[in-house]
N, C-alpha and C positions, 0 to 999 in steps of 0.2 A: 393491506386489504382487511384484515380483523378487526384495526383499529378503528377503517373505517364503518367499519357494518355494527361495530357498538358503540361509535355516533350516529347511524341511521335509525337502531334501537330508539340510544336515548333521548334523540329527538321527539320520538312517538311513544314516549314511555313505557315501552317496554321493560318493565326493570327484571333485569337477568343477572341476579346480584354476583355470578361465578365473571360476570363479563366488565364487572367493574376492574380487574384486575389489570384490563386491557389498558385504565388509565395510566397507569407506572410506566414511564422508560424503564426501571428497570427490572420488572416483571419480562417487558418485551425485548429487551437487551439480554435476558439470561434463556431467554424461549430462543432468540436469534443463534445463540450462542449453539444449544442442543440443535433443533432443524439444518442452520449450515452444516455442524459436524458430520448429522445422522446422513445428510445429502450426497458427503464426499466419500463419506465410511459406503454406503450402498452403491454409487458408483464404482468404485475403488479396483475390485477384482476385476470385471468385466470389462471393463473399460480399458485397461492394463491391459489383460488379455487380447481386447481389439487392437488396440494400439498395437500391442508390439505384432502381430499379425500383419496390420498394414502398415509398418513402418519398416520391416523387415529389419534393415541394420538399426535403426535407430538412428540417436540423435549423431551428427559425425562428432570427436572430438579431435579439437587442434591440435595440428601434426607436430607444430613447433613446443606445443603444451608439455606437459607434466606425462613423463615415458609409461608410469604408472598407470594412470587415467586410462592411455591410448589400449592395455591389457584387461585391466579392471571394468570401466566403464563403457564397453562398446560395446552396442547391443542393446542399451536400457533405451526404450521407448523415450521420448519429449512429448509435450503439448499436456502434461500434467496441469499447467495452467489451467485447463479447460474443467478441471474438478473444481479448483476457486472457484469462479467463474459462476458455476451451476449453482455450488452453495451459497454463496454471495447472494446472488441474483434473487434464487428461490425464499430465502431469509428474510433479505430487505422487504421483495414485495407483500411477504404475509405479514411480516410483524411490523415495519416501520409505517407512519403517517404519510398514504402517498398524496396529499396536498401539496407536501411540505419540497419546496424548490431546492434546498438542499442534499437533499437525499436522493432526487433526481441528477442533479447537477454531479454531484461524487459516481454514480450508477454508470451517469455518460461519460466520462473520464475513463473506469472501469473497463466497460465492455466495450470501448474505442478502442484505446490503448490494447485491449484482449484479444480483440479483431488484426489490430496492426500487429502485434506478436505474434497470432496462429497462422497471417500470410506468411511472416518472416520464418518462422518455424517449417513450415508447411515447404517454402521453397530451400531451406536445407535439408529435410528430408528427401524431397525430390530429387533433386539436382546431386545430394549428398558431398555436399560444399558447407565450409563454416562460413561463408558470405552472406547470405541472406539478402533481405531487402537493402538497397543502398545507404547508407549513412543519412545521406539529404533528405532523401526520399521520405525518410523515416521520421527525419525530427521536424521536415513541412508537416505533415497528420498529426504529430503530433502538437504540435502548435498552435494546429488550430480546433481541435478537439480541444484543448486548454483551454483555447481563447474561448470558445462558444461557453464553457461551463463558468467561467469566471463572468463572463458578459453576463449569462442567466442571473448569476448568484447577486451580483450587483441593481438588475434589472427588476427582478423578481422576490428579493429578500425582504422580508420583513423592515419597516423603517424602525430604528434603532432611538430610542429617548434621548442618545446623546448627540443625536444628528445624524445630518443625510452625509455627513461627511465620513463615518465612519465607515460604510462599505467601499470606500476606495481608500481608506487610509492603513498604513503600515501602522501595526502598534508594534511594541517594544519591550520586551520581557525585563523584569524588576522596577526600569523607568515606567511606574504604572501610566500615570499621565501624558508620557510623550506620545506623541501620534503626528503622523507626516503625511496630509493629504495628499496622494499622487494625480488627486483625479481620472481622466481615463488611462495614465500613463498604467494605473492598477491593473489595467487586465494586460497588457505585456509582463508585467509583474509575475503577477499569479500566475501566468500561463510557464513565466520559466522556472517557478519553485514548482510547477508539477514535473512539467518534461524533465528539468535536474532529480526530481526524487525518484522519477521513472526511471531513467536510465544507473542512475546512482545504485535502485537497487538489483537491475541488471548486471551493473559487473561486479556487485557482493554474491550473484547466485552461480557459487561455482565448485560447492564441495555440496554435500550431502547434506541437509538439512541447514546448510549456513545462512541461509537467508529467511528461512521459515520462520527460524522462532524471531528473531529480531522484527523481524514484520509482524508478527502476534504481539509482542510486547512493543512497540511503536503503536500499534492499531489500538491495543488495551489501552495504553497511556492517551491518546487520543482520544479514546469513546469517553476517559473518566474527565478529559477538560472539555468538551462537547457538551458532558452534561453540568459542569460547572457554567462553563459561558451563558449556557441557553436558560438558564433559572436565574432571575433575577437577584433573587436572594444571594444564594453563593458568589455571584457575579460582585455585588455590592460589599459583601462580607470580604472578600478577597481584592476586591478593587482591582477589577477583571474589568473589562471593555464589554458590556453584555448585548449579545446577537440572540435577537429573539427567533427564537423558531429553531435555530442550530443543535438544540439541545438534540433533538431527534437524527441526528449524524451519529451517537453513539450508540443505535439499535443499527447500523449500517457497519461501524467499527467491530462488534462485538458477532456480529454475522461473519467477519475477515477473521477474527478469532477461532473461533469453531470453523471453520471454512482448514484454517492450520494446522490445530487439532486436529482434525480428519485425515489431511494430505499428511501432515509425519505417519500416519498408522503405516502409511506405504511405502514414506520416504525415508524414514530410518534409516541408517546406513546400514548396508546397502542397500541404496533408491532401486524401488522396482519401477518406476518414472521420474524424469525430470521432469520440472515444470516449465521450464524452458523460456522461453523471452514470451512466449501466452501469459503465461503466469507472473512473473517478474517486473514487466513494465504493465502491467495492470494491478499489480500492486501499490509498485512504487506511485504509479499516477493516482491511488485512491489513499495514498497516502498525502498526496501532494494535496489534493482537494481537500480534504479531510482541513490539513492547516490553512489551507486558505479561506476556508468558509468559518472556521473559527477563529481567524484573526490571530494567528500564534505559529506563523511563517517559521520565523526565525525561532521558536522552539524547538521547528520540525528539526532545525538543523542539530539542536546536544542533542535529541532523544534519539535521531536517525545519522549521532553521530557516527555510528558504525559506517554506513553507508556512503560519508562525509568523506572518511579516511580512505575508504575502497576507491574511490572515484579521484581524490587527490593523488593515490598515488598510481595511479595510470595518465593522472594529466602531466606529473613531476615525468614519471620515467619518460614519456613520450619526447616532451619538451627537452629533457635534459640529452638525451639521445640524438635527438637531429642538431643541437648543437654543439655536443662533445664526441660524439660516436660510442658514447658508454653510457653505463646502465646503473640507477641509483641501486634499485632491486633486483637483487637474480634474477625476478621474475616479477609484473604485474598483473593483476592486483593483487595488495596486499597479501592475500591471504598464499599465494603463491611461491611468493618470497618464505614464507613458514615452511610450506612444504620442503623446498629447496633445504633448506638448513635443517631438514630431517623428521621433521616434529610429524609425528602421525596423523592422520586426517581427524580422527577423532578427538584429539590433541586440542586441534584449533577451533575443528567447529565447539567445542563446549567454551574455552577461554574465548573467544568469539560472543556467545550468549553471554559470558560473564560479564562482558564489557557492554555490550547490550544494553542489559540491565541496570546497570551502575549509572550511565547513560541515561535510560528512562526515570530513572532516579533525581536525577539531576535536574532533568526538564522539569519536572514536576514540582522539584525544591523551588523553581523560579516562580511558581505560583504564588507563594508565600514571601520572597523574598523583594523588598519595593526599599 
């Protein structure tokens, strides 16, 4: 909204030289950063306070789950999502370029997936069941909230100097040149690296801040190739695939940033809320867009390799279990299996970020690496 009202300016010459500042992504990527935080932070108490009011027990936790959990964490409020959400939301619109079909396109993904999480939340608080919305139920909306943002981003995106073929094409991280036109095959594509990052980082959200900061450092590491892809320059220099206009997804990144800064002030262990599947598959899905719209899919998968791991090994135990009657993991997901074998919750979730990071590290190394 700012950005736009000092191109309204300086269309009519108005020159308001404090407003030139508005030209920087990252001017407006470090204002997105402060507004989401200051958003979540001033929600925060009250919000909590309502919640756990009308949630009364709270979020249920799995009977079969971890014995500790069912003593420790029953009672903390869910729908914590719903702080993202606000901060996100209120961020993107003042500070990012709302022309720009990218930034809408990630928003809708967001606050789709936000929506589908608060019913799913919303009906185990009620019902006070770990069931929720049905499996199917779930990954149809969400498929097609996918499908419709990937359609936009394709439909709607800037055309690209190296062809019309690039916005359906898979590029390939180190092999700079390779690229594999799917044509519309792209938006079933793109639609399943969101719903996988969505869900992916759903069943990483299962200890105290385990999934927050991995989504802040996935998000950071995103906003910095967002603004690489979308500058031609950088693009060229690094022999990057360059998507014009994308550059502006990194005031939308850096908004999820500060958006998690805010929500640990409260989630620290001990969570005074969950964020709950509101929060978690609206993440995961603005994670998913994020690499879709920037062309670096398969990025998403080292730098949210945390996520990778979480989701493998719940699809290992399940499978391995209906064919042997036994269990790879004490417990999944991963991070479960830790608990099991003793390790303190605090334990994991930091060695957790560790691997995060080392993780984002990596994806990034592949920028340079050809």
């Amino acid at each position: 909204m700012l950005y736009w009202l000092y191109q309204q300016l300086a269309e009519h010459h108005h020159h308001v030289p404090v407003l030139n500042l508005l030209r920087y992504l990252t001017f407006r990527g470090g204002m997105a950063v402060a507004t989401s935080q200051l958003v979540v932070v001033a929600m925060g108490s009250r919000f909590i306070r309502w919640m756990k009011a009308k949630q009364g027990k709270g979020q249920p936790i799995r009977a079969e789950g971890i014995e500790r959990h069912i003593i420790e964490k029953s009672g903390t409020p869910t729908m914590g999502g719903l702080m993202f959400l606000a901060g996100i939301t209120v961020a993107t619109l003042l500070w990012a370029d709302l022309t720009n079909v990218y930034v809408w396109a990630a928003l809708l993904v967001t606050l789709g997936f936000g929506a589908l999480g608060f019913m799913d939340d919303y009906a185990k608080v009620t019902k006070q069941t770990t069931a929720g919305i049905s499996g199917r139920t779930r990954l149809v909306v969400e498929a097609s909230i996918a499908m419709l943002a990937v359609f936009l981003m394709i439909r709607f995106g800037q055309p690209s100097p190296e062809g019309a073929g690039l916005s359906t094409s898979l590029a390939f991280p180190i092999f700079k040149q390779a690229l594999v036109d799917l044509s519309w095959f792209y938006v079933a594509f793109g639609a399943f690296v969101i719903v996988g990052a969505s869900n992916a980082v759903n069943f990483t959200d299962g200890l105290d801040g385990l999934a927050t900061v991995p989504v802040m450092i996935a998000a950071a590491t995103f906003g910095l190739i967002a603004y690489l892809v979308g500058n031609f320059v950088f693009a060229k220099y690094l022999v990057l695939h360059f998507v014009p206009g994308v550059g502006e997804v990194a005031v939308f990144c850096a908004a999820i940033v500060g958006s998690g800064l805010g929500f640990l002030w409260y989630n620290a262990p001990p969570a005074r809320i969950f964020m709950g599947d509101c929060g978690a598959l609206s993440l995961g899905g603005a994670l998913g867009a994020v690499a879709v719209a920037t062309k670096h899919e398969i990025v998403l998968g080292i730098v949210g390799g945390l996520f990778v791991v979480e989701t493998v090994s719940v699809i290992i135990q399940v499978l391995w279990f209906k064919r042997t009657g036994r269990r790879v993991f004490l417990m999944a997901p991963i991070h479960h299996h830790f608990e099991e074998l003793g390790w303190s919750e605090s334990t994991i979730v930091i060695r957790f970020w560790i691997v995060a990071l080392v993780l984002a590290m990596v994806g990034l190394a592949t920028l340079k690496l050809r």
